[in-house]
C-alpha positions in Angstrom: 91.1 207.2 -27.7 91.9 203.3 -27.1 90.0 202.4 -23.9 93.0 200.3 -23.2 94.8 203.6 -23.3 92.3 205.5 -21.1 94.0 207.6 -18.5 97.1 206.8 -19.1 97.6 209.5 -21.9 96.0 211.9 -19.2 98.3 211.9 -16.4 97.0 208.8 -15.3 100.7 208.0 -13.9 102.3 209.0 -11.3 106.3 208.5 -10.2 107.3 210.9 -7.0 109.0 210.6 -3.8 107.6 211.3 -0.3 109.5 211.2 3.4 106.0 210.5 5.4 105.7 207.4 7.3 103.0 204.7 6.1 100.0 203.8 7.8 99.8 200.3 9.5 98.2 197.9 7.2 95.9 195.4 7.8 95.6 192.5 5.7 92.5 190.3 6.2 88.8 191.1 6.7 85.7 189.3 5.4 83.1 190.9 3.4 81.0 188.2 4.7 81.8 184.4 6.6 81.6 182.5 3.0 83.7 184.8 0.8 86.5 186.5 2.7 89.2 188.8 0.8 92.7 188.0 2.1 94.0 191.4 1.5 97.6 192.0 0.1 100.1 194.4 2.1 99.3 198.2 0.9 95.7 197.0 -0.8 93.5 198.3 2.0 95.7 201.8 2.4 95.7 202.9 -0.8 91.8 201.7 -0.9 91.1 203.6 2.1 93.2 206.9 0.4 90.7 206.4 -2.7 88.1 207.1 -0.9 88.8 210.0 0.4 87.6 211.1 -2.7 84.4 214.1 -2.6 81.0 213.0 -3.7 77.6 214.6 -4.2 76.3 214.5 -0.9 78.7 212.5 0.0 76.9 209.6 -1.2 80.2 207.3 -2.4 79.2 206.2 -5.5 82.3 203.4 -5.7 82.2 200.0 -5.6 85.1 198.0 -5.7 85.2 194.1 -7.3 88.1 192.5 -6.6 89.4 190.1 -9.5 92.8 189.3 -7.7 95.8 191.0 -5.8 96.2 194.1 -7.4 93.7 193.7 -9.6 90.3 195.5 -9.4 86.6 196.8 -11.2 85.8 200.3 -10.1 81.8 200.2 -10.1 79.1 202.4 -10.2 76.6 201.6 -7.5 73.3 202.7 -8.3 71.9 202.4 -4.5 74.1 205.7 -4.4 72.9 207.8 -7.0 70.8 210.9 -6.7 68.4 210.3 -9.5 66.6 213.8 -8.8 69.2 216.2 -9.1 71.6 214.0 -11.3 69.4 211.9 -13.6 71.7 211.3 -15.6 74.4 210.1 -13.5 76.7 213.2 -14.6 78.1 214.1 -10.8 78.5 210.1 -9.8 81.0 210.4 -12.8 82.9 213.0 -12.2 82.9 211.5 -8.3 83.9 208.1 -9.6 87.0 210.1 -11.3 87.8 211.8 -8.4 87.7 208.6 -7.3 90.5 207.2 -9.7 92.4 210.3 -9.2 93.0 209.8 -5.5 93.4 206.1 -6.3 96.1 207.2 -8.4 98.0 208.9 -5.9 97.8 206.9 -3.1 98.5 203.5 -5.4 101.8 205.7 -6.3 102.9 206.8 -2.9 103.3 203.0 -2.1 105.3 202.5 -5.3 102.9 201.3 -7.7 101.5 202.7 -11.1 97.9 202.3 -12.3 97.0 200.6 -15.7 94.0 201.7 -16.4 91.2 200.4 -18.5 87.8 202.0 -19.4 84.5 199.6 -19.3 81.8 202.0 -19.3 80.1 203.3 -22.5 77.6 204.8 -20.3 77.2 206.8 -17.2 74.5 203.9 -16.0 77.1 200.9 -16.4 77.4 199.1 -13.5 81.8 198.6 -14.4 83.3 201.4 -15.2 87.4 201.4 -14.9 89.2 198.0 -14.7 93.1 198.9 -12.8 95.7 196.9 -12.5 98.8 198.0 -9.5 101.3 197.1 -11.1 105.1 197.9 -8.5 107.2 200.6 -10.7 110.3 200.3 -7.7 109.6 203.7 -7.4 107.9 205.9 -4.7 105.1 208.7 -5.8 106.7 212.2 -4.3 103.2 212.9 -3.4 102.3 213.9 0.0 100.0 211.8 0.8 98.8 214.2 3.7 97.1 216.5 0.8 94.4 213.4 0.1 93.4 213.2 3.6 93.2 217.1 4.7 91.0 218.5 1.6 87.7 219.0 2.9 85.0 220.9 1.6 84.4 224.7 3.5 80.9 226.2 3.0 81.6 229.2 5.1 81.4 232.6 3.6 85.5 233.3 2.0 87.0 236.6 2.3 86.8 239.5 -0.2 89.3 239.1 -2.5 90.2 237.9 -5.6 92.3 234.9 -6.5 95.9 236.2 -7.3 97.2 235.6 -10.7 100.0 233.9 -9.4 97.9 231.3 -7.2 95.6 230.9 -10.2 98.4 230.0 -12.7 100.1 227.7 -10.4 96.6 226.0 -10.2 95.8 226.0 -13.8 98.7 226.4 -15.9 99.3 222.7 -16.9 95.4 222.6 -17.8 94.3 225.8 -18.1 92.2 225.4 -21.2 89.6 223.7 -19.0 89.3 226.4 -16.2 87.4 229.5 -16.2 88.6 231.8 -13.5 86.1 235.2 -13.0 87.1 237.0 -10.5 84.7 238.7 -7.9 83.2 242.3 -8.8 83.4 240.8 -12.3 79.9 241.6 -13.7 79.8 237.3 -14.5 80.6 237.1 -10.9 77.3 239.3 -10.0 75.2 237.1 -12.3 76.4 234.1 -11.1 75.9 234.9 -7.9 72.5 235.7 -8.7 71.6 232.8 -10.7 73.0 230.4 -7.8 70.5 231.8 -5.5 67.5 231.1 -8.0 68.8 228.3 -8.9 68.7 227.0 -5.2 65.9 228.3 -4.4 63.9 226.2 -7.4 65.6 223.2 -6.2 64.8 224.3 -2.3 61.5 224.4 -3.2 61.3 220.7 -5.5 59.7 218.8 -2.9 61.7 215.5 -4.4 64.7 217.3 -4.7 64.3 218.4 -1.0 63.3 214.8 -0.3 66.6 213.5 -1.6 68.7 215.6 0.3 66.8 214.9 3.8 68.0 211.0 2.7 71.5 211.9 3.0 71.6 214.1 6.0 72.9 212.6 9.2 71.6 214.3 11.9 72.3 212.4 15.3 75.6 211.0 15.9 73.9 207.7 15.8 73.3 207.9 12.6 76.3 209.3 10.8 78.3 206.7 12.8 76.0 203.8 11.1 76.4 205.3 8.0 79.3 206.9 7.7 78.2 208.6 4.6 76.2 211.9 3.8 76.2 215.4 4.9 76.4 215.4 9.0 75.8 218.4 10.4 79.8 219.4 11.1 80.1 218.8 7.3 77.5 221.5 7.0 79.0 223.5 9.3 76.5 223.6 12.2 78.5 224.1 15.3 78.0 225.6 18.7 74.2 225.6 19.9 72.5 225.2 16.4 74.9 222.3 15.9 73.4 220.9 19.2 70.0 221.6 18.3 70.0 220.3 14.6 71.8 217.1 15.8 68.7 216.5 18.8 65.8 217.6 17.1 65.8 217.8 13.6 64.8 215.2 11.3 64.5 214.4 7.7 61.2 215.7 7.6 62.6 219.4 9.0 64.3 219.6 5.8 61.1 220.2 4.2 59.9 223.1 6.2 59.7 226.0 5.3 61.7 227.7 7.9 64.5 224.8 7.0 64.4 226.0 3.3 64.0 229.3 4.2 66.9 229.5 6.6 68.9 227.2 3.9 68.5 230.0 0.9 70.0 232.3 3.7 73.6 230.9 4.0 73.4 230.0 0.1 72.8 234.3 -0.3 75.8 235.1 2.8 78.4 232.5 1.1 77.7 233.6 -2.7 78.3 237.4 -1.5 81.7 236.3 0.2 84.1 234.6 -1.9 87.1 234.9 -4.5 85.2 234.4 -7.2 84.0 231.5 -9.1 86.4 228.7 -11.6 84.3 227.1 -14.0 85.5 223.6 -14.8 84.7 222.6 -18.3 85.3 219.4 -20.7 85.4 218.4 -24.6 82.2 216.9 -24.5 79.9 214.8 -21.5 80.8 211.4 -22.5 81.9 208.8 -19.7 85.3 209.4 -20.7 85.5 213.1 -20.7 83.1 213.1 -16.9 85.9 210.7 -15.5 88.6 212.9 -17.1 87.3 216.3 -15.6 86.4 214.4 -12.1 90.1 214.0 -11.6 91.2 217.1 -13.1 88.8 218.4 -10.1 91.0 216.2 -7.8 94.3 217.4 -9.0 93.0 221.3 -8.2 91.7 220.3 -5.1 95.3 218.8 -3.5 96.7 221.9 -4.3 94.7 224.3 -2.2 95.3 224.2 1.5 98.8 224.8 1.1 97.4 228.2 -0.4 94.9 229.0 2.1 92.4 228.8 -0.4 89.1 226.9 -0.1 86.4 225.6 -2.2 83.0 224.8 -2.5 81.5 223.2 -5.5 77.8 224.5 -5.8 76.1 222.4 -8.7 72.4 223.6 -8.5 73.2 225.9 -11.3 74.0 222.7 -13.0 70.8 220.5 -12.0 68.4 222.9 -12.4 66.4 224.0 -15.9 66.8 226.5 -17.8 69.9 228.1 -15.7 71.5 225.0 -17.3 70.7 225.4 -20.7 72.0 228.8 -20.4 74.6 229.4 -18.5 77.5 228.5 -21.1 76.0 230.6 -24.0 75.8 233.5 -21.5 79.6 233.1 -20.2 80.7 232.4 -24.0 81.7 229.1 -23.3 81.7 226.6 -26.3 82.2 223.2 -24.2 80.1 222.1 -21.4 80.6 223.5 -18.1 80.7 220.1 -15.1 81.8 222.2 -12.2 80.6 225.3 -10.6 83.0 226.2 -8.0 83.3 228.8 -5.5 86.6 229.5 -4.5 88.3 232.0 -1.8 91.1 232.8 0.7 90.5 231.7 4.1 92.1 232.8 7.5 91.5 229.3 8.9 91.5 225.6 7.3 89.6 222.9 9.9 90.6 219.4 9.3 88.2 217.1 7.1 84.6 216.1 8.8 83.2 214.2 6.3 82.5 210.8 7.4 83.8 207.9 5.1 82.9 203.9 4.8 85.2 201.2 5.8 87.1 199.6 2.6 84.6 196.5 3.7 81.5 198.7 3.0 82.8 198.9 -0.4 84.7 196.0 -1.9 83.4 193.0 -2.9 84.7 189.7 -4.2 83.7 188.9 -7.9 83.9 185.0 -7.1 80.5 185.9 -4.5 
């Protein structure tokens, strides 16, 4: 495909209509005293929407150069990677998708279309998507309420499957790159039992451990300063062990035994309780097809509360050798597999958590 093309020929797009009232916008910050951004009216919103986008760890791989109004670089910063359990730069792909998927949306809902293109011949470049806003007179009918309510649930789901009329109104438009196996399926025992191995190798990786006590926030403090990484109501800790992880835990108590130990626990409770799993595959791993199945995973994802279905991608089946070697041959699937999802019903659907950066954490001027 013509990188000038990129996206574009994938439902890069968008032209709807919405009825929900705009944010306020704010138009000037500094990303420091000698280069300040004047920002143009909608620039900062539908920045602010991007990000919304999920992230391993919540780590937030983007970095945005701006070249002129409406005009941007979407980067890939390497402070954000997780060079452990994604070497390769494989997940900050598919995030940086998601990324330009939310983009998408939000850059429509104001009554603009993206033209996208592609920079990266690698998944270590430091530019990956050049986009330019370009006004359409039209207004996305997106509502924009579906970026900023998905959220990530890690509690166990209930029993029971995924209907086939929820799964086709999911899939149907790209259903050749979704695997759907239900639970009780025999896959869905092995799965089950291979995400539990799989985590408990990782649990047990002493850098992999490592990496994931660097991006949890466990005082208030400190998600506040960061405003990135797992907190501990993104990982579900509420009520009195909420209370106590968030006063006495630190990133060495990750690599306790009793923390890893207690950690394999929920991972066995929320594989046991779900709807099943959906595979998420792609032609190939190049940067194109990553970014590709990134905001295919975005497009799913908007569609689900409305459903009261939930999702939890769960990648260590993905990071960790030789259950990722082996886990497409043993499925019979031909093309490589970039999402592991568990996905279930849910009684109730808490509002997002997840902390987020400023658009001035994140944007940068190419003159500086």
């Amino acid at each position: 495909m013509n990188r000038r093309t990129f996206l574009s020929a994938t439902g890069g797009l968008l032209f709807m209509k919405t009825t929900l009232s705009r944010p306020m916008n704010t138009n000037l910050f500094s990303i420091s005293k000698k280069n300040p951004i004047v920002l143009q009216p909608n620039e900062r919103d539908i920045l602010t929407l991007a990000a919304l986008a999920p992230s391993g760890h919540n780590t937030q791989p983007w970095q945005i150069e701006y070249i002129e109004p409406y005009h941007w670089i979407i980067g890939n910063d390497s402070s954000r990677w997780l060079p452990v359990v994604d070497p390769n730069q494989r997940e900050t792909m598919l995030s940086l998708g998601a990324f330009s998927q939310s983009l998408d949306y939000a850059a429509g809902y104001y009554g603009y279309h993206c033209q996208w293109t592609l920079l990266a011949t690698s998944n270590q470049d430091e530019e990956v998507l050049d986009v330019k806003l370009i006004k359409s007179g039209q207004v996305a009918n997106f509502d924009i309420t579906k970026l900023q309510e998905r959220r990530t649930m890690r509690a166990p789901f209930l029993d029971k499957a995924i209907s086939g009329q929820d799964m086709l109104a999911l899939t149907a438009s790209e259903k050749e790159h979704f695997v759907y196996i239900p639970r009780n399926d025999p896959h869905w025992r092995r799965l089950n039992e291979q995400t539990l191995d799989a985590n408990r190798q990782q649990t047990y990786r002493n850098q992999a451990q490592q990496e994931l006590a660097n991006w949890i926030r466990f005082s208030e403090t400190d998600a506040k300063s960061h405003r990135d990484g797992l907190t501990t109501a993104g990982l579900e800790l509420t009520g009195i062990s909420g209370w106590v992880v968030s006063h006495f835990f630190t990133p060495a108590t990750v690599l306790k035994k009793s923390f890893r130990e207690q950690g394999l626990k929920r991972v066995s409770e929320q594989v046991a309780h779900s709807g099943g799993w959906l595979l998420l595959t792609s032609p190939d791993s190049t940067p194109t097809a990553l970014l590709e199945a990134g905001r295919r995973l975005q497009r799913l994802w908007v569609q689900l509360r409305e459903r009261s279905i939930a999702l939890h991608p769960m990648t260590q089946l993905l990071e960790e050798g030789p259950y990722c070697q082996q886990l497409p041959g043993e499925l019979g699937i031909s093309q490589p597999i970039q999402f592991l999802l568990r996905i279930g019903y849910v009684r109730d659907y808490p509002k997002p958590v997840s902390l987020r950066r400023s658009v001035d954490d994140f944007l940068t001027d190419h003159r500086s």
